[in-house]
C-alpha positions as CSV (number, residue, x, y, z in Angstrom):
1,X,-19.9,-31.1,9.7
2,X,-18.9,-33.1,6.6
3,X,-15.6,-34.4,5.6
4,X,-16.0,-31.8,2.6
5,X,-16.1,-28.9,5.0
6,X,-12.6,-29.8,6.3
7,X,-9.4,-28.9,5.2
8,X,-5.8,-30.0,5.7
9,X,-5.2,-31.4,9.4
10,X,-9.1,-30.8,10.1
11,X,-9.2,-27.1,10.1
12,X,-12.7,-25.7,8.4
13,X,-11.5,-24.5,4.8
14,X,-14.2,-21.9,3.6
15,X,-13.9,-19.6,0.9
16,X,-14.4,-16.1,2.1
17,X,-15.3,-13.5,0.0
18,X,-12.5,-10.5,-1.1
19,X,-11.2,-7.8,1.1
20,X,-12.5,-5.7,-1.7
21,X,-15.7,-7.1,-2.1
22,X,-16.3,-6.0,1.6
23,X,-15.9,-2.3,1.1
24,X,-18.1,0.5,-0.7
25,X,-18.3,0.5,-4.7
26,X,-16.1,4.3,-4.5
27,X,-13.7,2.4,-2.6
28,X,-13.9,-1.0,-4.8
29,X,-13.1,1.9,-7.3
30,X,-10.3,3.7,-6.3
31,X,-8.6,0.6,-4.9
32,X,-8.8,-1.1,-7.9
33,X,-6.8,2.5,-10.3
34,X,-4.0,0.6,-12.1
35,X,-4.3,-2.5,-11.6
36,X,-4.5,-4.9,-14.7
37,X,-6.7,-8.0,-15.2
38,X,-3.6,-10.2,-15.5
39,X,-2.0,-9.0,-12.1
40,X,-1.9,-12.1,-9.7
41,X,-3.5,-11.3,-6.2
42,X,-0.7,-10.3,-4.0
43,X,0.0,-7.7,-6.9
44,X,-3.1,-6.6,-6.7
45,X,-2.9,-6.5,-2.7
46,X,0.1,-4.0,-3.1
47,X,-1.4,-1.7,-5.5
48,X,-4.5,-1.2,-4.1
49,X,-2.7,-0.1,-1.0
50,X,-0.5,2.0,-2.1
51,X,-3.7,3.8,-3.9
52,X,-5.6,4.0,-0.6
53,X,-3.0,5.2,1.4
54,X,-2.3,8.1,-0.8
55,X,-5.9,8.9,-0.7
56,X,-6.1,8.6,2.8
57,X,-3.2,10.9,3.5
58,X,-4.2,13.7,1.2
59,X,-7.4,14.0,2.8
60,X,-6.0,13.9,6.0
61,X,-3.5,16.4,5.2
62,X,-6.7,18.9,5.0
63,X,-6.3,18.9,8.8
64,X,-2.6,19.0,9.1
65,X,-2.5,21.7,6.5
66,X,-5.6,23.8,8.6
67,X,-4.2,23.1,12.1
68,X,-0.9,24.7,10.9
69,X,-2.6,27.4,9.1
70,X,-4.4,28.2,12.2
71,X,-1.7,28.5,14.3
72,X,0.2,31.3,11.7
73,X,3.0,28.2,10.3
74,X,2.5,28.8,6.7
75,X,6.0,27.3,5.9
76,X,5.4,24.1,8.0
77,X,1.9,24.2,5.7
78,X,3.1,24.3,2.5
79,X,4.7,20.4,3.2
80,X,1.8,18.9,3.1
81,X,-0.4,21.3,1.4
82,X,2.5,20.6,-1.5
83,X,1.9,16.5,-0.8
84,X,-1.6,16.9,-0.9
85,X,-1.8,18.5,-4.6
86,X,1.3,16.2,-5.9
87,X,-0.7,13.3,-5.0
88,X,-4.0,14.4,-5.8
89,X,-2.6,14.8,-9.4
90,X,-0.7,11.7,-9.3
91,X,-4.1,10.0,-8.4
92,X,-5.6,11.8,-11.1
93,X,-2.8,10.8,-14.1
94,X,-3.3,7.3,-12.4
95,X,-7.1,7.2,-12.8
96,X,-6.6,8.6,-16.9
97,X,-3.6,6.5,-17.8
98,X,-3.6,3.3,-15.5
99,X,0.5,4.3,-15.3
100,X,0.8,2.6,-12.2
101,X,5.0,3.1,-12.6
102,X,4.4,6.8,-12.7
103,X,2.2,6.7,-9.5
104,X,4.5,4.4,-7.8
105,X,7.3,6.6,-8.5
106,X,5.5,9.3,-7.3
107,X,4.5,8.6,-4.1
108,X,7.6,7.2,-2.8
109,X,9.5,10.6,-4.1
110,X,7.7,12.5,-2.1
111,X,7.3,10.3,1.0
112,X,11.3,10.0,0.6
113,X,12.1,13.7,0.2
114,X,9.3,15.8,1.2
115,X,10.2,14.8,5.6
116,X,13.6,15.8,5.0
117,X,12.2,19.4,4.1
């Protein structure tokens, strides 16, 4: 091992590629809705995981929404049926617009207000 290959105090200093460059290009995709060329990394970080998470919970919610169905709790259904199309159209205005404020704002409505329903 050269003395190129070290870093501060000995430890190996490698660059290693992206979090983002180790996923799917769909994901690379989504992850990467709203955010702007002239956001610094750790902006970047938080944007692409609010986007994921969002996505991630609507299309879990297909189950949530199903398993209450099933069981004849159409109330308890509409929650996160209700999530689910809120933040599939937030996603959507997100994708058209790159309003990431809007989709911020959003998401943290309903994850504020839709649990106390």
């Amino acid at each position: 091992m050269t003395a190129a290959e070290h870093g501060q105090g000995g430890v190996i200093s490698k660059i290693r590629p992206s979090w983002l460059e180790r996923v799917p290009s769909w994901v690379q995709r989504l992850a990467t809705m709203g955010v702007l060329a002239g956001d610094p990394e750790e902006e970047r970080l938080r944007k692409a995981s609010l986007t994921l998470t969002a996505t991630m919970v609507s299309v879990l919610a297909i189950v949530w929404v199903t398993t209450y169905s099933l069981l004849g709790l159409y109330l308890s259904a509409a929650i996160p049926l209700g999530y689910q199309v809120i933040s599939t159209a937030s996603l959507a205005v997100l994708a058209r617009t790159g309003r990431f404020e809007f989709f911020r704002t959003s998401q943290l409505s309903l994850m504020l207000v839709l649990p106390a329903l």
